[in-house]
MIMIVO-787316 format. One record per atom (N, C-alpha, C, O): residue in one letter; x negated, z negated, y. Coordinates in steps of 0.05 Angstrom, whole numbers, padded with zeros to 5 digits, always signed. Layout:
N
aXZY;...
REM end
This chain:
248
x+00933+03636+03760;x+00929+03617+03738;x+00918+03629+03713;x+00909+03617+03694;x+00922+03657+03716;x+00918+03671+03686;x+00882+03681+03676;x+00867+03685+03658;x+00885+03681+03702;x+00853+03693+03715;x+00825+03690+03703;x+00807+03706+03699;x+00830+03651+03696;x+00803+03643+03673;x+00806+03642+03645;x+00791+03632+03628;x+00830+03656+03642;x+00834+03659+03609;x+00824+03675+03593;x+00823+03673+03569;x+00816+03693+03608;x+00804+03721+03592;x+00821+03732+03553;x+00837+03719+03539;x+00811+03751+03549;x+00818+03754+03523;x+00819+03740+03502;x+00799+03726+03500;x+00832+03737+03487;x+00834+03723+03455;x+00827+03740+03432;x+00845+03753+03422;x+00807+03741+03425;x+00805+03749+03396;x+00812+03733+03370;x+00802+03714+03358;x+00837+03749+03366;x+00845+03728+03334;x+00836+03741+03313;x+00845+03763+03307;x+00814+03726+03296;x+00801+03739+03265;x+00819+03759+03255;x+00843+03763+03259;x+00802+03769+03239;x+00831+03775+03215;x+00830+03763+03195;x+00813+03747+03189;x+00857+03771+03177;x+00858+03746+03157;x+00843+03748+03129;x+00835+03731+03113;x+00841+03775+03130;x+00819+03777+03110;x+00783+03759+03106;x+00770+03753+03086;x+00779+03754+03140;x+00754+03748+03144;x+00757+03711+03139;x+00744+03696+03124;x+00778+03704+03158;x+00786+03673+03151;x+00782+03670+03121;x+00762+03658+03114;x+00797+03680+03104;x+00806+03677+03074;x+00776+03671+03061;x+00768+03653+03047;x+00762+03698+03075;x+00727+03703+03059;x+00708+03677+03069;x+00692+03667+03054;x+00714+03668+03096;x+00703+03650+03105;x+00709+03623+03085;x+00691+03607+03084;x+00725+03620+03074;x+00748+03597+03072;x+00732+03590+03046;x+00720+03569+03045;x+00733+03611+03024;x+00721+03609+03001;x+00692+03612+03000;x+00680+03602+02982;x+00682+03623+03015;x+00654+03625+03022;x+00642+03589+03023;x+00625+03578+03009;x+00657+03582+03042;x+00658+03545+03040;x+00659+03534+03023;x+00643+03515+03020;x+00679+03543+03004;x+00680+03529+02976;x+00665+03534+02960;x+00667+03521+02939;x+00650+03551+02960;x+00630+03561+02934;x+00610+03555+02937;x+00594+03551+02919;x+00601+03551+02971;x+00576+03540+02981;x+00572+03506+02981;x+00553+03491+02985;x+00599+03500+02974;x+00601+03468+02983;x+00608+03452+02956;x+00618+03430+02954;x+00601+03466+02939;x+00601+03458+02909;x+00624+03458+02900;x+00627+03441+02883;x+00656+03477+02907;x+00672+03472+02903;x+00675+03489+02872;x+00689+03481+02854;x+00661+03511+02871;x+00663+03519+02853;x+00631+03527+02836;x+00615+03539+02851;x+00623+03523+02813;x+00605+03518+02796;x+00595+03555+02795;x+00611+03572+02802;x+00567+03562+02787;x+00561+03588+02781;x+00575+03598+02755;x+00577+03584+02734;x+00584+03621+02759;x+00602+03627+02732;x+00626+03624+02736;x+00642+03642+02731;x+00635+03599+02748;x+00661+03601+02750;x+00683+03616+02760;x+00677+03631+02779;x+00710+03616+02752;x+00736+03635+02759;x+00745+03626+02783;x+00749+03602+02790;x+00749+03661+02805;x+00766+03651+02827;x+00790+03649+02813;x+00793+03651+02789;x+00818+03641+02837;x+00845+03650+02829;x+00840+03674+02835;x+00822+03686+02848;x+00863+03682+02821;x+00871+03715+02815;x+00882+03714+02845;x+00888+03697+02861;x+00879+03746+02843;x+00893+03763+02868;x+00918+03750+02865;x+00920+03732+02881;x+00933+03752+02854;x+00966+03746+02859;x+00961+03706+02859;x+00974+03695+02877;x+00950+03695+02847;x+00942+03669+02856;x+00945+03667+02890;x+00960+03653+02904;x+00930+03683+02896;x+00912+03675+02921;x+00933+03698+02944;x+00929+03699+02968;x+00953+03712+02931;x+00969+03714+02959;x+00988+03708+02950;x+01006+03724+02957;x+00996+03688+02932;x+01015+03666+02927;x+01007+03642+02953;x+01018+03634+02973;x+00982+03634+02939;x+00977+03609+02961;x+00980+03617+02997;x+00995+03608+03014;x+00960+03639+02996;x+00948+03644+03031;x+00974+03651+03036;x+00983+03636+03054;x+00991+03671+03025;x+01019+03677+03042;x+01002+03706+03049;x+01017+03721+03060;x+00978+03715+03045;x+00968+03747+03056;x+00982+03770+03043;x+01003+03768+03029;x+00976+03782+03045;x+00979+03809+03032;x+00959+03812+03007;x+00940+03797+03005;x+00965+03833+02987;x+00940+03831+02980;x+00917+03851+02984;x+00896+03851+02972;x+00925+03864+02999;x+00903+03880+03020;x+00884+03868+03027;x+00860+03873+03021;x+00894+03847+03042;x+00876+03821+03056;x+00853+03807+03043;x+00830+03800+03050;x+00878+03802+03006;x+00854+03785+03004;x+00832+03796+02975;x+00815+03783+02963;x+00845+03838+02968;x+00819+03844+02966;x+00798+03846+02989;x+00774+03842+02985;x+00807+03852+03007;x+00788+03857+03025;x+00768+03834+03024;x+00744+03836+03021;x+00783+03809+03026;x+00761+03781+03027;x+00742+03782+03003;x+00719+03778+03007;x+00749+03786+02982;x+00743+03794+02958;x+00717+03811+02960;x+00695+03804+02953;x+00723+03828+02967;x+00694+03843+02972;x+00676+03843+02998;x+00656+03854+03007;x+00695+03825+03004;x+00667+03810+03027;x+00645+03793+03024;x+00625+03788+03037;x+00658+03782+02991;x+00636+03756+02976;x+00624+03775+02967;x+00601+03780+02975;x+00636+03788+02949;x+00623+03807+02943;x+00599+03824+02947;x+00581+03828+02930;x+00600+03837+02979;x+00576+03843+02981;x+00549+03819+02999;x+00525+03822+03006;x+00567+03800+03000;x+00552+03783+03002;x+00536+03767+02972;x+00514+03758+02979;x+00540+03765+02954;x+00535+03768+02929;x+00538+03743+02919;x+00524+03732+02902;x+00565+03731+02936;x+00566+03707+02920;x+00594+03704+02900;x+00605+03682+02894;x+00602+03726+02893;x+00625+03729+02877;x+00615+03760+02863;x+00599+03776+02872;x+00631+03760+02834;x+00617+03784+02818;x+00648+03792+02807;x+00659+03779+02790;x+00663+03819+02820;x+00683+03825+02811;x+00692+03839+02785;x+00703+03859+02796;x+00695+03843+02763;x+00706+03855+02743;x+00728+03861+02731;x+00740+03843+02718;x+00739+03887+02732;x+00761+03901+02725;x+00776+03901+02703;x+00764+03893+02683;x+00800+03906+02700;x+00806+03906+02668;x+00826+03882+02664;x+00831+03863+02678;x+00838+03891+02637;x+00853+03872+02627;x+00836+03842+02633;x+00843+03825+02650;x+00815+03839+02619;x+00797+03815+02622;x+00785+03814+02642;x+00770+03795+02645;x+00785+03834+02665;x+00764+03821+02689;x+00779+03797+02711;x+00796+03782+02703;x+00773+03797+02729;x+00768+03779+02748;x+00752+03775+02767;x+00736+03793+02772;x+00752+03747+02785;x+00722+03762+02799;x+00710+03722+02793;x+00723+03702+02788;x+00681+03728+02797;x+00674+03698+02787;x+00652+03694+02807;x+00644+03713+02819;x+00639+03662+02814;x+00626+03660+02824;x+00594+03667+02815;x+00585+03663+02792;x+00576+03680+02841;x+00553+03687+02834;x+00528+03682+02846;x+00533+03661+02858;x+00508+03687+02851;x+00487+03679+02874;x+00474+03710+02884;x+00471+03730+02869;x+00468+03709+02906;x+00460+03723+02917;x+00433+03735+02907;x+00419+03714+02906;x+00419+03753+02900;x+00394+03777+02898;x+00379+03770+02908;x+00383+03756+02928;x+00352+03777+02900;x+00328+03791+02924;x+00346+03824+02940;x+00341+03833+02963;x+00359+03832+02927;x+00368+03859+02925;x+00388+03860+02948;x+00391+03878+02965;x+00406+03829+02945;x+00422+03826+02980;x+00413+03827+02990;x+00412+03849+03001;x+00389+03803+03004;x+00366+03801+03024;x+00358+03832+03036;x+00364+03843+03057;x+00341+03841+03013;x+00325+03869+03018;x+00345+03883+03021;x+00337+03890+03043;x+00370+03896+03019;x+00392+03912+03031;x+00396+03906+03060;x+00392+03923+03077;x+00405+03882+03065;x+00405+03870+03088;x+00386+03881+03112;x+00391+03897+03130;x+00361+03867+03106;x+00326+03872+03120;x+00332+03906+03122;x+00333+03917+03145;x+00336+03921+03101;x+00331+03953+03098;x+00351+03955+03124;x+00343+03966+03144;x+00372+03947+03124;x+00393+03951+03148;x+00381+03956+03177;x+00380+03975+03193;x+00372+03925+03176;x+00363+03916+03197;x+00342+03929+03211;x+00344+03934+03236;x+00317+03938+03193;x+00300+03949+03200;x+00310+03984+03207;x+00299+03998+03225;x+00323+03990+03197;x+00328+04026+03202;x+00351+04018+03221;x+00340+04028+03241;x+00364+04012+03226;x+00384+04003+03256;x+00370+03999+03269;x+00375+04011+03290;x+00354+03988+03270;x+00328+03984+03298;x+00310+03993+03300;x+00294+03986+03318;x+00302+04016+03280;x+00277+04031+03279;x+00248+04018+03293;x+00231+04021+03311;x+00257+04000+03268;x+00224+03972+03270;x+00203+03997+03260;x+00208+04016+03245;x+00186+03990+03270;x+00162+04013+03266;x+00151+03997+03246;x+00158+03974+03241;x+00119+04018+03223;x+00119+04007+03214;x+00101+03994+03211;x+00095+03982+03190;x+00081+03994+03241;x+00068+03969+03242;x+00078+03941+03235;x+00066+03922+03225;x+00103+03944+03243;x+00111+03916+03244;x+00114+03909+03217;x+00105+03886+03214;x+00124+03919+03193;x+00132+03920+03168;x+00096+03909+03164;x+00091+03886+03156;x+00078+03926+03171;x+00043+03919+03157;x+00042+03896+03168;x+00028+03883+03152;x+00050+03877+03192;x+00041+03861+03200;x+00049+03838+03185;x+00034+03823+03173;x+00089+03838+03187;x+00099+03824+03159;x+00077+03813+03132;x+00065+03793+03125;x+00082+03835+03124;x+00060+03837+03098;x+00032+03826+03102;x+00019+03815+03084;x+00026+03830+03120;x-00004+03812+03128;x+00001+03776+03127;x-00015+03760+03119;x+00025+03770+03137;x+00028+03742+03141;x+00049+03735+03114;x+00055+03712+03107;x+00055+03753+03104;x+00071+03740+03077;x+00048+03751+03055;x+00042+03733+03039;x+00037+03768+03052;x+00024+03771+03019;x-00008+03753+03014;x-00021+03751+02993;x-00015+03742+03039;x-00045+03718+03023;x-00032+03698+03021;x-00044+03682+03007;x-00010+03691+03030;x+00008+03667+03017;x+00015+03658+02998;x+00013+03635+02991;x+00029+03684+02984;x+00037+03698+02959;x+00014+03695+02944;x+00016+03682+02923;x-00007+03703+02949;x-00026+03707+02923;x-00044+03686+02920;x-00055+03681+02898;x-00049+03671+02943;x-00058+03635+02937;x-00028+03621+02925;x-00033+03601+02912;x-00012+03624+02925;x+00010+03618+02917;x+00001+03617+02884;x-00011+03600+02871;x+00017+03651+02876;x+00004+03665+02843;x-00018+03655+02829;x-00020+03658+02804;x-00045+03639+02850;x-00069+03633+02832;x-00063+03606+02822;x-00071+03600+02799;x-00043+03583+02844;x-00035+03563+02837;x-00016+03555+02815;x-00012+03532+02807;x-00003+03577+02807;x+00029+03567+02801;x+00029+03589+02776;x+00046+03583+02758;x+00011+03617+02773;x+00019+03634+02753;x+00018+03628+02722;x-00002+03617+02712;x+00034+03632+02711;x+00039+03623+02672;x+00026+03657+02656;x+00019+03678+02665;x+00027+03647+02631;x+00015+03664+02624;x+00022+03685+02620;x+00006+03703+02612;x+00058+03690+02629;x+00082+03713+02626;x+00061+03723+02650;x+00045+03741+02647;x+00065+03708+02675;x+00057+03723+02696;x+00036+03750+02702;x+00035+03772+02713;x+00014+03724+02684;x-00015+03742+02683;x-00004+03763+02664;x+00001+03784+02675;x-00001+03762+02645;x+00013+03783+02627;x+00034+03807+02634;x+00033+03828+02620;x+00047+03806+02648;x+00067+03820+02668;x+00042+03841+02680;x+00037+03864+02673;x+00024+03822+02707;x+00012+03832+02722;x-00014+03857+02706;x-00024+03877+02715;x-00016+03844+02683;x-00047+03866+02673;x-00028+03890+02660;x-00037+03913+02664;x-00002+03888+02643;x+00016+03905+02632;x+00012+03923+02652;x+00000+03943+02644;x+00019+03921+02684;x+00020+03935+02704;x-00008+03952+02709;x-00013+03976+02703;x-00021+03934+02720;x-00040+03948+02724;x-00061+03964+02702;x-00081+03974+02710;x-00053+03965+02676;x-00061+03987+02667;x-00036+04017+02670;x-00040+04041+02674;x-00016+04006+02668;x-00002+04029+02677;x-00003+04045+02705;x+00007+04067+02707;x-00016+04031+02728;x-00025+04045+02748;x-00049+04054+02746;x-00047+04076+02756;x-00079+04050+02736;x-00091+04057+02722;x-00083+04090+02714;x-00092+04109+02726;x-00063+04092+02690;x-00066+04112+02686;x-00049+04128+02699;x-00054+04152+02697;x-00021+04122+02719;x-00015+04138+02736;x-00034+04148+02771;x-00030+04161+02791;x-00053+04134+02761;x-00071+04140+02785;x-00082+04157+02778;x-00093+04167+02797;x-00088+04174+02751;x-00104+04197+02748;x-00088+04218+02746;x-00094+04241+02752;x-00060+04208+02735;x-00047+04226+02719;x-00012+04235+02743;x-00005+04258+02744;x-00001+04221+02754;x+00016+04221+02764;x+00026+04206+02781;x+00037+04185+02774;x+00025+04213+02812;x+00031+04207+02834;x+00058+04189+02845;x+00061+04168+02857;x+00071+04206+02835;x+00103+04189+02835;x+00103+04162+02814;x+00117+04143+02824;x+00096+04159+02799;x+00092+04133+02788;x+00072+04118+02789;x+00074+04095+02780;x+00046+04128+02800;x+00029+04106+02814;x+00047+04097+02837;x+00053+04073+02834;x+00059+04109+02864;x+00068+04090+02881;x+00083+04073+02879;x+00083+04052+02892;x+00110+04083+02849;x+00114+04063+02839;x+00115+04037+02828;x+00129+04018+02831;x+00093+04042+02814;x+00077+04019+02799;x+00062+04004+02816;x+00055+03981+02810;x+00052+04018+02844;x+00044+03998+02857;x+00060+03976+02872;x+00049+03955+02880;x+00095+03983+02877;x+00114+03960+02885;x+00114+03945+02852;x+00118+03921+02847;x+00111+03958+02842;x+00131+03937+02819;x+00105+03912+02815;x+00110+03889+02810;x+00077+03922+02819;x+00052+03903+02813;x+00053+03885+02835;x+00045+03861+02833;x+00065+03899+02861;x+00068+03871+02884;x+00089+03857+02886;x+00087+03837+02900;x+00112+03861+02874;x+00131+03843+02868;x+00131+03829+02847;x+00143+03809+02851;x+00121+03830+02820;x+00110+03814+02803;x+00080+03796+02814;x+00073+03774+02804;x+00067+03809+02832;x+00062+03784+02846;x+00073+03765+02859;x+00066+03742+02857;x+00100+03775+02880;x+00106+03761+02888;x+00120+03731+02870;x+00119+03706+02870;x+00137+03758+02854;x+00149+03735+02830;x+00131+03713+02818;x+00138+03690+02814;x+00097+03728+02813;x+00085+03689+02800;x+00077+03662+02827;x+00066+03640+02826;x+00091+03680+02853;x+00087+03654+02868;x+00102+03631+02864;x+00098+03610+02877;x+00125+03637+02840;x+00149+03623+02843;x+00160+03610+02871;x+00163+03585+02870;x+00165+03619+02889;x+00167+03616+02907;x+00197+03638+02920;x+00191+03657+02934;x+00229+03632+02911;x+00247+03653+02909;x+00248+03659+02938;x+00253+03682+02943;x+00244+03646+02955;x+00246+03657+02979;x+00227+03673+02987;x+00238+03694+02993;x+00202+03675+02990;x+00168+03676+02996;x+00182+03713+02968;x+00183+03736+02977;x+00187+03707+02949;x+00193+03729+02928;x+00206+03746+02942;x+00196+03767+02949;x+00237+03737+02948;x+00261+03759+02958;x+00245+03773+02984;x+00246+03797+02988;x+00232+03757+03001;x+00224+03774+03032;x+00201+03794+03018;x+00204+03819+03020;x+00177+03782+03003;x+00167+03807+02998;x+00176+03829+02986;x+00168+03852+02991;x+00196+03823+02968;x+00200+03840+02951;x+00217+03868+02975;x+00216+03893+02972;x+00232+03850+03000;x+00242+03871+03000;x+00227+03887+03026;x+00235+03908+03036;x+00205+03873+03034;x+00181+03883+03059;x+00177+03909+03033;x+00182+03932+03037;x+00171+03901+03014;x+00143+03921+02985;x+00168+03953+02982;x+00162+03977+02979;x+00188+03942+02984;x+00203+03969+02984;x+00205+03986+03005;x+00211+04009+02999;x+00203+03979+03035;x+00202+03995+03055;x+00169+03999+03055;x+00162+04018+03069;x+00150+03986+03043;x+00129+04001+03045;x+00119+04021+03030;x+00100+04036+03034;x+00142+04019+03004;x+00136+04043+02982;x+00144+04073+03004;x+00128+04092+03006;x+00167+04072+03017;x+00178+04095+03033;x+00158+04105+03049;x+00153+04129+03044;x+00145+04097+03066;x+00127+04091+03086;x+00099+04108+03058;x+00094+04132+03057;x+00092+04095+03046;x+00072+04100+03032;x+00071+04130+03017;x+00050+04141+03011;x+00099+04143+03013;x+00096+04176+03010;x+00099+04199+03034;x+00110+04222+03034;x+00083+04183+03057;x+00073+04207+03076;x+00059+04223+03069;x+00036+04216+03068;x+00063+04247+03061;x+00041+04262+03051;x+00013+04258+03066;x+00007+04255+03090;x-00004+04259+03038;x-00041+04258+03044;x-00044+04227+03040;x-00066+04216+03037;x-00023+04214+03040;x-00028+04187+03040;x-00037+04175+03018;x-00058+04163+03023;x-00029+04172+02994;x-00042+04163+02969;x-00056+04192+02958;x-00047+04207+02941;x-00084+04195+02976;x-00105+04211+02962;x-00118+04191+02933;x-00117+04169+02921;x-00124+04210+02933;x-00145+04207+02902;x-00170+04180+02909;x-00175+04160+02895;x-00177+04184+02926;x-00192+04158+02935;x-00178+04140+02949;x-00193+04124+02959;x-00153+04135+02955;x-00136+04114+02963;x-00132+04101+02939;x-00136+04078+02932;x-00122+04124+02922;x-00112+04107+02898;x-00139+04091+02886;x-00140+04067+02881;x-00161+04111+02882;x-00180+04090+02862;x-00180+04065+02882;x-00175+04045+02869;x-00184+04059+02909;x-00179+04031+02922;x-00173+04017+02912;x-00185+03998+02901;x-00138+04030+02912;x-00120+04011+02910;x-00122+03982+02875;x-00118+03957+02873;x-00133+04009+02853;x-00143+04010+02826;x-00156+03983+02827;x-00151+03961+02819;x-00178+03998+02843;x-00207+03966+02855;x-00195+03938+02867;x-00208+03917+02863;x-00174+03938+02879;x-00168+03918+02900;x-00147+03904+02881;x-00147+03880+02884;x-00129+03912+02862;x-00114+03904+02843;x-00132+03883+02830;x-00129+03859+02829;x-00153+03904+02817;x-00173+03885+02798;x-00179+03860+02802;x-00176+03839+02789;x-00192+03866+02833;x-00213+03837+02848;x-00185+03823+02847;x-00187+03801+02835;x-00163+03827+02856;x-00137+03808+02867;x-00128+03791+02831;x-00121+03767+02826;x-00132+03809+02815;x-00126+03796+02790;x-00138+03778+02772;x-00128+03761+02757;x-00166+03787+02777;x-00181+03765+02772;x-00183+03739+02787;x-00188+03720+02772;x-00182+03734+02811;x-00174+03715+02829;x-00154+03703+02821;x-00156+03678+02820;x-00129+03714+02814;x-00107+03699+02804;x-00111+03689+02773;x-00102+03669+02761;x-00121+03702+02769;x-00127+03702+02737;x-00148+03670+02725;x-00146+03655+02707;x-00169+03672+02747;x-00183+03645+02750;x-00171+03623+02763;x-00178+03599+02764;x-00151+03634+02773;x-00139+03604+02792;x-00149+03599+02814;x-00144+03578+02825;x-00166+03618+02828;x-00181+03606+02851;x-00162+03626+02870;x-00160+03650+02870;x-00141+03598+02892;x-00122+03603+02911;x-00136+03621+02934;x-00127+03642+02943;x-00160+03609+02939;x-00174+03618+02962;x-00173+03639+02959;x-00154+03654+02964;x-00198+03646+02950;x-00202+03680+02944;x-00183+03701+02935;x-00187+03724+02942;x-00159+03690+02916;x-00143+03709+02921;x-00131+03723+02945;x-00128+03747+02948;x-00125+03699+02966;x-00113+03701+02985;x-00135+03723+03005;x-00125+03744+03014;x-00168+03715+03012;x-00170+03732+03026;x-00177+03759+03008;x-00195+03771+03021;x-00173+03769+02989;x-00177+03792+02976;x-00150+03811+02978;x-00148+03836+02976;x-00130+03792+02983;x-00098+03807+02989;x-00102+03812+03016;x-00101+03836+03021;x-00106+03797+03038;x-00116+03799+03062;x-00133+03829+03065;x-00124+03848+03077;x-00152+03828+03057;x-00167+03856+03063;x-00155+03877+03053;x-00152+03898+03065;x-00145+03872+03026;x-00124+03892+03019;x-00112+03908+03038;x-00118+03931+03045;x-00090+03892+03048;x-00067+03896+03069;x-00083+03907+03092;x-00076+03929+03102;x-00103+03894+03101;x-00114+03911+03127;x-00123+03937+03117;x-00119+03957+03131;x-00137+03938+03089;x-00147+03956+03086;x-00121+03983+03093;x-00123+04000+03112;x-00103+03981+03077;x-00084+03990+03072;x-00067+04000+03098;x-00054+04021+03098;x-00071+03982+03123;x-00057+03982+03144;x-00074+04007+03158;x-00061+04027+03164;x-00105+04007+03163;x-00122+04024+03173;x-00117+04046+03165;x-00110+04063+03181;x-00119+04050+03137;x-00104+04078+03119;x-00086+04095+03132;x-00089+04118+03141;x-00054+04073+03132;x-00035+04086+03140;x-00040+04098+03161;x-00042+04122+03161;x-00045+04081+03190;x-00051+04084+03218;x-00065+04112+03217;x-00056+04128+03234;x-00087+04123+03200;x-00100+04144+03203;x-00081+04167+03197;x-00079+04187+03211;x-00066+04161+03171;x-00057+04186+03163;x-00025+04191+03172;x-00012+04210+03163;x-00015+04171+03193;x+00001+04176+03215;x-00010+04193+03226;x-00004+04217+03223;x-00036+04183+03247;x-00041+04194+03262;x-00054+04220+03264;x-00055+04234+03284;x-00067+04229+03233;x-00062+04257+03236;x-00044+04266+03230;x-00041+04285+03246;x-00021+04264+03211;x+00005+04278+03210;x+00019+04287+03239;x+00027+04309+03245;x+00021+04263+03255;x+00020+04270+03283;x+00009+04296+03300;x+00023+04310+03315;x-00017+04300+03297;x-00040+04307+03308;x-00031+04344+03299;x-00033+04364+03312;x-00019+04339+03264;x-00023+04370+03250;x+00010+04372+03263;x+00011+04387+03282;x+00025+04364+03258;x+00051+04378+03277;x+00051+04380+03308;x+00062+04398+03321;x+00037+04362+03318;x+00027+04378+03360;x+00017+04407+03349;x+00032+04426+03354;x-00007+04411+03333;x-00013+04437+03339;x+00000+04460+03322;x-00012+04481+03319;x+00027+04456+03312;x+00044+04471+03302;x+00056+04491+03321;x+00063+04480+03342;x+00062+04515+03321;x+00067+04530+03346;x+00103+04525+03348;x+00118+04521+03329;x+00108+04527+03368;x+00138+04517+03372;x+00160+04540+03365;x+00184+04535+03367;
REM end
């Protein structure tokens, strides 16, 4: 008789508790900003420990829908989630599964002409303003310094992403643009003529946005990204090529 019962897994109570309020914060029970109960509140009510229900506590937490603060005056309050959750998350995901990084270029191929017919439709004049701030500062780290051109080149594609206004279409690129910054300091990779490219392809992409014309932005991000993809692919494949003939 016991035979089709198989195992029982009972949660723990920490996760119920996180679940529980997770519900309520999601289900309009509690307002942005607003106060949980206190720790001694809340293993007054649950009957937990309060092991349990820091633990739940920093389960919102790193879920990023609760913001904890210490101290006479802290507490923990309700919050919304990041581009910065998302992209932690994705970063997980992707290095646990050692997604190659074609797949990351391909991403980026189907999310950034979106993005930038997006930016030609929808950008304000903070935007355009943001975006040229940038690109003269890559500009001059393109002649002058390496480590902050690759820089400056995430921060110029996430301020694109940002004038798509688009927070979702924003949070995925933003956090695709950071595993391609990693990816992008293979050595030999941002040569001196990658960078002036990249210099050139900013420009054409800015003016596109800059005029409002969706189209053309979009396929000018498009060749970008391929351009960009061909690049990599090469200077994999000799990095490859120069460690085979390394002697063992």
């Amino acid at each position: 008789m016991l035979d089709g019962l198989g195992r029982i897994k009972v949660p723990k109570s920490s996760d119920v508790l996180a679940e529980r309020l997770k519900q309520e914060i999601l289900g309009d029970g509690y307002t942005l900003g607003a106060s949980l109960p206190t720790e001694r509140e809340l293993v007054s009510t649950t009957g937990l420990s309060r092991g349990s229900v820091r633990e739940a506590l920093r389960i919102l937490e790193a879920q990023g829908l609760v913001s904890t603060r210490a101290g006479r005056y802290g507490g923990t309050t309700v919050a919304q989630p990041t581009a910065d959750h998302l992209a932690s998350h994705i970063n997980l995901y992707i290095k646990g599964r050692s997604v190659a990084v074609s797949a990351l270029v391909e991403v980026r191929l189907a999310l950034e002409p979106m993005v930038a017919a997006l930016a030609a439709e929808r950008r304000t004049k903070d935007d355009l303003a943001t975006l040229r701030a940038i690109t003269k500062r890559i500009d001059w780290a393109a002649d002058n310094d390496l480590t902050a051109f690759l820089e400056e080149n995430v921060i110029w594609h996430d301020a694109l992403a940002a004038a798509s206004h688009n927070d979702l279409l924003h949070a995925f690129a933003t956090s695709v643009s950071g595993l391609m910054f990693e990816a992008s300091q293979i050595k030999e990779f941002a040569s001196a003529e990658v960078r002036q490219r990249v210099r050139h392809a900013h420009a054409r992409i800015f003016a596109a946005i800059e005029a409002g014309n969706a189209e053309l932005a979009r396929r000018r991000v498009e060749r970008d990204v391929q351009a960009y993809a061909a690049i990599l692919a090469a200077t994999v494949a000799a990095a490859a090529a120069d460690e085979s003939r390394r002697p063992a």
